[in-house]
C-alpha positions in Angstrom: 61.6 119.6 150.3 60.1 122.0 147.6 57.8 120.4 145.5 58.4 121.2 141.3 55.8 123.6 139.9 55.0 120.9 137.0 51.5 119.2 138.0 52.8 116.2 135.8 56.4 115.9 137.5 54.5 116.5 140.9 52.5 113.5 140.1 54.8 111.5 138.5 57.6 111.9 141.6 54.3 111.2 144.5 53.6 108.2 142.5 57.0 107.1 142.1 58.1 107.6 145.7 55.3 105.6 146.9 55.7 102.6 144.5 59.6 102.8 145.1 58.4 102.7 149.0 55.8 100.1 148.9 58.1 97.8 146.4 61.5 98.3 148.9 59.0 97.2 151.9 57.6 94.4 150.3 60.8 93.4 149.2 61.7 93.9 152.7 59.1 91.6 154.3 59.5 89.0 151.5 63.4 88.4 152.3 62.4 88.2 156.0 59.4 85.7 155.6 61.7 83.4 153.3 64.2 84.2 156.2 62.2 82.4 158.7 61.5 79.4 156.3 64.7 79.0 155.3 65.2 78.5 159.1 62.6 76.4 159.3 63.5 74.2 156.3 67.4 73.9 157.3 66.7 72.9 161.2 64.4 70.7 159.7 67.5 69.5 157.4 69.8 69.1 160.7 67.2 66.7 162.2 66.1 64.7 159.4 70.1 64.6 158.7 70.8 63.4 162.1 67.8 61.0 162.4 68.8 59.3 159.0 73.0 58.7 160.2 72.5 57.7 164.3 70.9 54.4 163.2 73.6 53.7 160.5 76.1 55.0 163.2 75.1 52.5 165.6 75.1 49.6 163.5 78.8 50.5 162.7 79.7 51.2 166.4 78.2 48.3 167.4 79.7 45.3 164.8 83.4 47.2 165.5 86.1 44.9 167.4 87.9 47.8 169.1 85.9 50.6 171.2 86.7 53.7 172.0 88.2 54.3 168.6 87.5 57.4 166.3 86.7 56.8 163.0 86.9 59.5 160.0 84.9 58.9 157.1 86.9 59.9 153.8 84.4 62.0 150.9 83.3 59.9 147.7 84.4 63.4 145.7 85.4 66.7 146.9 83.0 69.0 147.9 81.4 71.3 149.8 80.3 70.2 153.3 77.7 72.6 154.8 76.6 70.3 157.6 79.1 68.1 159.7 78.1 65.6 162.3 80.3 63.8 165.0 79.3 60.6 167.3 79.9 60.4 170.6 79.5 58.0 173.0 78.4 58.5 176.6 82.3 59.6 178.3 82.2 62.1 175.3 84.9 60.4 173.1 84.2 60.5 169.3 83.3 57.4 167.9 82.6 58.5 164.2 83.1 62.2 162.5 82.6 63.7 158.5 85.6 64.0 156.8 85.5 67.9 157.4 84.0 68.0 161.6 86.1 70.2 163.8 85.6 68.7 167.3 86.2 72.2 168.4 83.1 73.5 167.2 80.9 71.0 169.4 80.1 71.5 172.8 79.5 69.2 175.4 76.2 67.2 174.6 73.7 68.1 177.3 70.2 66.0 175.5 68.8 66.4 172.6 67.2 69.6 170.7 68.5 72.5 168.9 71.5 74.6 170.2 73.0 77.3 168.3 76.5 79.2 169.5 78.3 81.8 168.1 79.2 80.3 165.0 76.9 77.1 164.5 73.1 75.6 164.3 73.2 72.4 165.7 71.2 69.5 166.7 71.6 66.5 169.0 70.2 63.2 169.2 70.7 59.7 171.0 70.4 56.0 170.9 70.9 53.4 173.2 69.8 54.7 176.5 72.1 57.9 176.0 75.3 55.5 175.2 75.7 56.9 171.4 75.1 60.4 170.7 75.1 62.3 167.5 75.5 66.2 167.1 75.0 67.6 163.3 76.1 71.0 162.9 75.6 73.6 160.3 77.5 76.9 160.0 76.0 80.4 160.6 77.5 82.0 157.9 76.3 79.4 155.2 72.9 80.3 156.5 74.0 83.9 156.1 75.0 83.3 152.8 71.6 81.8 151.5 69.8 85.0 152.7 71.9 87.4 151.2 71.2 85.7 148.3 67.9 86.0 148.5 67.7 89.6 149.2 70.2 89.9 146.5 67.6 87.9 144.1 64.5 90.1 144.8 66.8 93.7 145.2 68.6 93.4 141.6 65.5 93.4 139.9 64.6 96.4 141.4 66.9 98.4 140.0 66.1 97.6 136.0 62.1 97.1 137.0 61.8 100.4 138.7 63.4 102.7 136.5 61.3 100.7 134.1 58.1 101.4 136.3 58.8 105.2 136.8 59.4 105.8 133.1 55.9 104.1 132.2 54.3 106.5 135.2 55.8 109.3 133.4 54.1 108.5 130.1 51.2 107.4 132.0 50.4 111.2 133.5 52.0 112.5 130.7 49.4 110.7 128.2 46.8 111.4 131.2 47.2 115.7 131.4 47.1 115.8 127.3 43.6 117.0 127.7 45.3 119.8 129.9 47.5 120.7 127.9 45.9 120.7 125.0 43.2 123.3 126.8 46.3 125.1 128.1 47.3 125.2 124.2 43.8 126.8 123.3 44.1 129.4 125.5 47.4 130.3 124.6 47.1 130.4 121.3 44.0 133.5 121.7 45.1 136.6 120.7 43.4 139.4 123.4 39.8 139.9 122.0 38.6 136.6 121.8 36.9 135.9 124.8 34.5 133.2 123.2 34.1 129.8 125.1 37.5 127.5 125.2 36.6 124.0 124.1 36.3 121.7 127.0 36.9 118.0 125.1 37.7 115.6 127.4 39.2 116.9 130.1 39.2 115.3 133.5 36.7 115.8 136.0 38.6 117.3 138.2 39.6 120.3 135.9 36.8 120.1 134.0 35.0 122.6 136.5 38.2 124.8 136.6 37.6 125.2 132.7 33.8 125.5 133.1 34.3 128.7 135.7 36.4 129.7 133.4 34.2 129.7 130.3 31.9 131.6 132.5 34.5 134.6 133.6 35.3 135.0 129.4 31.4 135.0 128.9 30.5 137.5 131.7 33.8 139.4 130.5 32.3 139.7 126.7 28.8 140.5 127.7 30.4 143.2 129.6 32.7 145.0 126.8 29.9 144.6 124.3 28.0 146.5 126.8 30.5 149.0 126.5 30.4 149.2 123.3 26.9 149.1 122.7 26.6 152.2 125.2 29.7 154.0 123.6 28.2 153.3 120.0 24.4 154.5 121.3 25.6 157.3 123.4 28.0 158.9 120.3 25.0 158.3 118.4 22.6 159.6 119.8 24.0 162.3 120.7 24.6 163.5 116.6 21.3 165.1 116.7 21.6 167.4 119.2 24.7 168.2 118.6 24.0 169.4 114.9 20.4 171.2 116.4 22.8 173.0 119.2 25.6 173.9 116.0 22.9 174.8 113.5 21.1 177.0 116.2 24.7 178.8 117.2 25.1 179.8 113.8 21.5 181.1 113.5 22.4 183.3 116.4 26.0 184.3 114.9 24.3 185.5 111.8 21.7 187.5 113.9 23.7 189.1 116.0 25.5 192.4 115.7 27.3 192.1 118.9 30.8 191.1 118.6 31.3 190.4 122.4 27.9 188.0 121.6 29.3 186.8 118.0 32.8 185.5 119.7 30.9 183.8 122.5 28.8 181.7 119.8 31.7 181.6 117.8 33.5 179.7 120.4 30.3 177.9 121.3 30.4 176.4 118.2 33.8 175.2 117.8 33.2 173.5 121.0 29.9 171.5 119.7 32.2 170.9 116.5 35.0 169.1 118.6 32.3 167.4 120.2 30.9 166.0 116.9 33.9 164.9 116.3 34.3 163.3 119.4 31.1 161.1 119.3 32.1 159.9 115.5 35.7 158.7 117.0 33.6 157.1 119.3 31.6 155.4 117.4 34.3 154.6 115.0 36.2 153.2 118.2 32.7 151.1 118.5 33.1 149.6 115.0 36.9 149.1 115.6 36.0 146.6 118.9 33.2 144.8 118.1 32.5 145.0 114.6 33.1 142.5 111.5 36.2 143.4 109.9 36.5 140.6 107.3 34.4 139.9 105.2 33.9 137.2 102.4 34.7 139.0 99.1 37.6 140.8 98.3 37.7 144.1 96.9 40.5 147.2 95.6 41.5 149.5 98.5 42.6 151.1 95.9 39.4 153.3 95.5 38.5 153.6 99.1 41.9 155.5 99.0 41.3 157.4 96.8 37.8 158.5 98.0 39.6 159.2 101.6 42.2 161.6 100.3 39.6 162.8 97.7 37.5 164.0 100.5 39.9 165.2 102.8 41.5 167.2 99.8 38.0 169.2 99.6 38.5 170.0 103.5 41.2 172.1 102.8 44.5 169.7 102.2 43.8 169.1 98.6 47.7 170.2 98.1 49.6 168.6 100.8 48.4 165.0 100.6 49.9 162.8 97.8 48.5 159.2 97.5 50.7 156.8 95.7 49.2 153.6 94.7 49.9 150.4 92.3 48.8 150.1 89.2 47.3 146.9 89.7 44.5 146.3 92.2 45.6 145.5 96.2 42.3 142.9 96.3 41.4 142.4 99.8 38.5 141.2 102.4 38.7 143.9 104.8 36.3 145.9 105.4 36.2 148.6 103.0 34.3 151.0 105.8 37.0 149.6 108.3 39.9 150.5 106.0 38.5 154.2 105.6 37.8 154.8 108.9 42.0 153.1 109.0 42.8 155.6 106.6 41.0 158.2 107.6 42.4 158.6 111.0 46.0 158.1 109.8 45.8 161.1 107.3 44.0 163.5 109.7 46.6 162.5 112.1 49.3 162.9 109.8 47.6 166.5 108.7 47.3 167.8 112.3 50.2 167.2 114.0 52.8 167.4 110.8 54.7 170.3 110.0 52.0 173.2 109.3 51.5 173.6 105.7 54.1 169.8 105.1 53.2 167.2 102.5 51.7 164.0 103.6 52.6 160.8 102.0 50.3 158.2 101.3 51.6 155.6 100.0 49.6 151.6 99.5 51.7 148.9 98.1 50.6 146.1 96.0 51.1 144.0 98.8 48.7 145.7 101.3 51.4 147.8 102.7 49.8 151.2 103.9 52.0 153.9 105.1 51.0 157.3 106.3 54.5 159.9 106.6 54.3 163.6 107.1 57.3 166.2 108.1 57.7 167.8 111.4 59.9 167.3 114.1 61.2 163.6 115.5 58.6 162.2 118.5 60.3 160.6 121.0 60.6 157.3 121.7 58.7 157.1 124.9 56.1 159.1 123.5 55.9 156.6 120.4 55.0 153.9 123.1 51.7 155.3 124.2 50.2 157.1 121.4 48.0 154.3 120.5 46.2 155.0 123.9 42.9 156.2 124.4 42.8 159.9 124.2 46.8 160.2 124.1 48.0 163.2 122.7 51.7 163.6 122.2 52.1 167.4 122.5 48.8 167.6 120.1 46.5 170.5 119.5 43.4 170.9 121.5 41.9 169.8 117.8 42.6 166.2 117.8 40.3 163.7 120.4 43.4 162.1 121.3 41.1 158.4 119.5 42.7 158.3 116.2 45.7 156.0 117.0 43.7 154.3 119.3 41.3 153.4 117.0 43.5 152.2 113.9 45.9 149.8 116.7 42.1 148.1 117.4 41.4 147.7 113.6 45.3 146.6 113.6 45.1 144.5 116.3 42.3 142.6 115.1 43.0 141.7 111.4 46.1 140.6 113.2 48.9 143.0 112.0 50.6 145.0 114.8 50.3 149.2 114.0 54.2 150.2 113.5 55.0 153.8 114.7 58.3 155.0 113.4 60.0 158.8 114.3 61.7 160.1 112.7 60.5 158.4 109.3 62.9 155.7 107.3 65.3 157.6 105.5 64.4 161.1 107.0 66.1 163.2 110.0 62.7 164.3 111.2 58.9 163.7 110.6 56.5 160.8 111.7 55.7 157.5 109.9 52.5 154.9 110.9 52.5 151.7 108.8 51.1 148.5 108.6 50.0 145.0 106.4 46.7 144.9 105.5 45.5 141.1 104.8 45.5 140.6 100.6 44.2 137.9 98.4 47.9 136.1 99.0 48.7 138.0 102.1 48.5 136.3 105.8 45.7 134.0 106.9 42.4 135.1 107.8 41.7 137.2 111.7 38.9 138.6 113.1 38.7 138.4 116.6 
């Protein structure tokens, strides 16, 4: 027999099955002890029965003219005769009978005592020396009778009481494993970067140690991505300085140099150092993404910090192909304002690499908080939309991009609770690229920050 999966219906059938057991055994032994007194009490009714009639018998057998004769006695009513009796003298003639005796059904008298045959109980006495005898007899099946009865009496109320009894076990684990799965609910209801402690309540002692280990893993699991962070973060950091000593120093030597085997070499030199610049700020905006506060508790317009983002990626160079459309009321929100640039930021320089060379980018912020980034180019496909919000996930990309920009706006995404939407080609377009999401306003969805 397979067991369910269900810790409450496993409980709830053991439980059962034993109480069914236990009650169908003690119902068992019950009918069998009241068996064995009801034997008792009825041979103790065939004696008493006989003990009370011989003397009455012999006074009539005695004070009669004629001997030898039988004599019937006729019932005061009808009814029911369970035990039957005939008198006998010492040849073996009947004297005296009950209305309803068969003399078939007794045997020979052979002394007094019990006797039982196939289909009687009975009992036999005697008075004068031996020279009146009386046998009472009761049927088997009467006997019979009584104890299916009695079985009968205790089995039918087993069969409302123990429905009855498995229903209230039911609730009774149900009620019991509420603390379970109300920790079950906890956990479920998580979204991926919370990893603080799940509150224990009152959970029983045995899982109680279960959730404590647990508690443990999530807490040895956060201490080891903010690790990660904190050394990603440190690392990108630190490594700023030497990276703009290393580019400032290349172009020193560039501008000394009259060599143009010497100038290309530095000149490539530096475009490396440049990409790794680049690199470490991803990094440490990947840093700020994870494990940084991303709401905070006043509201302000994005409205600005988009136009400073497309402001200062205009002055790189793209002043003509990116065109921000905003409301003209404010989009009030508690976001980050550095988290939303560092959002925006990637999402244009995405949109300005790997669009159409030369191609418009849309920016467009409704008053609602919905930012989308589109730019021209030809459709990505599908399978390639799935896993550009990977870390360093380039979908046919130049050797420009640090394959973190996607990456790092799903994580910002993720964690203000609005899922990064990747759509190619673009609504209402045969071609291009379009990355969108909801960013939490004043009347917009309720407040995340895992």
């Amino acid at each position: 027999m397979r067991l369910p999966r269900s810790l409450q219906a496993r409980v709830g059938l053991s439980v059962g099955l034993i109480l069914t057991v236990l009650w169908v055994g003690a119902a068992t032994t019950t009918a069998l002890l009241l068996r064995e007194e009801m034997d008792e009490v009825f041979d103790s009714a065939l004696r008493e029965t006989a003990e009370r009639i011989l003397p009455l018998a012999v006074t009539d057998i005695v004070g009669r003219e004629d001997e030898g004769i039988t004599q019937r006695l006729a019932p005061v009513r009808a009814h029911d005769e369970y035990f039957t009796y005939v008198v006998r003298d010492a040849q073996g003639r009947v004297l005296l009978q009950s209305h309803a005796a068969d003399p078939e059904v007794f045997p020979p008298y052979d002394g007094t005592g019990f006797r039982q045959t196939d289909t009687h109980r009975l009992y036999s006495d005697a008075a004068l020396q031996g020279t009146v005898r009386i046998t009472v007899a009761e049927p088997l099946e009467h006997r019979a009778s009584v104890a299916r009865e009695i079985q009968i009496g205790l089995g039918l109320p087993l069969l409302v009481i123990l429905p009855v009894a498995l229903l209230a076990i039911v609730l009774a684990v149900r009620t019991s494993l509420g603390a379970l799965r109300r920790f079950r609910g906890n956990l479920e209801a998580r979204h991926a970067r919370d990893l603080s402690p799940v509150p224990t309540g009152d959970l029983p002692s045995e899982i109680a140690p279960l959730a404590g280990t647990l508690n443990s893993l999530l807490d040895r699991l956060r201490h080891a991505f903010e690790a990660e962070r904190s050394f990603a973060a440190n690392a990108a950091h630190e490594l700023r300085t030497p990276l703009a000593g290393a580019i400032a120093q290349t172009q020193r030597l560039r501008s000394e140099t009259s060599d143009p085997a010497i100038e290309a070499r530095a000149a490539d030199i530096e475009a490396t150092l440049k990409r790794l610049t680049r690199l470490s700020e991803r990094l440490m905006q990947l840093a700020r993404a994870e494990g940084g506060q991303l709401r905070l508790d006043r509201s302000a317009d994005l409205r600005a910090v988009a136009r400073i983002v497309a402001d200062d990626l205009g002055r790189s160079g793209a002043a003509d192909r990116i065109r921000l459309q905003v409301p003209d009321i404010p989009v009030m929100s508690d976001i980050d304002p550095d988290a939303f640039a560092i959002l925006c930021r990637n999402l244009v320089e995405n949109a300005l690499r790997h669009g159409a060379p030369g191609g418009p980018v849309t920016v467009t912020l409704s008053a609602d908080g919905e930012l989308a980034v589109a730019n021209d180019g030809p459709a990505v496909p599908r399978e390639a939309l799935d896993r550009l919000t990977g870390r360093f996930e380039r979908a046919g990309a130049s050797s420009e991009g640090s394959g973190l920009g996607l990456a790092i706006v799903a994580a910002i995404a993720d964690r203000i609770g609005s899922p990064l939407r990747l759509t190619s080609p673009r609504p209402g377009s045969t071609s291009g690229f379009e990355a969108a999401l909801r960013l939490p306003t004043d009347t917009g969805p309720a407040r995340r920050d895992g």
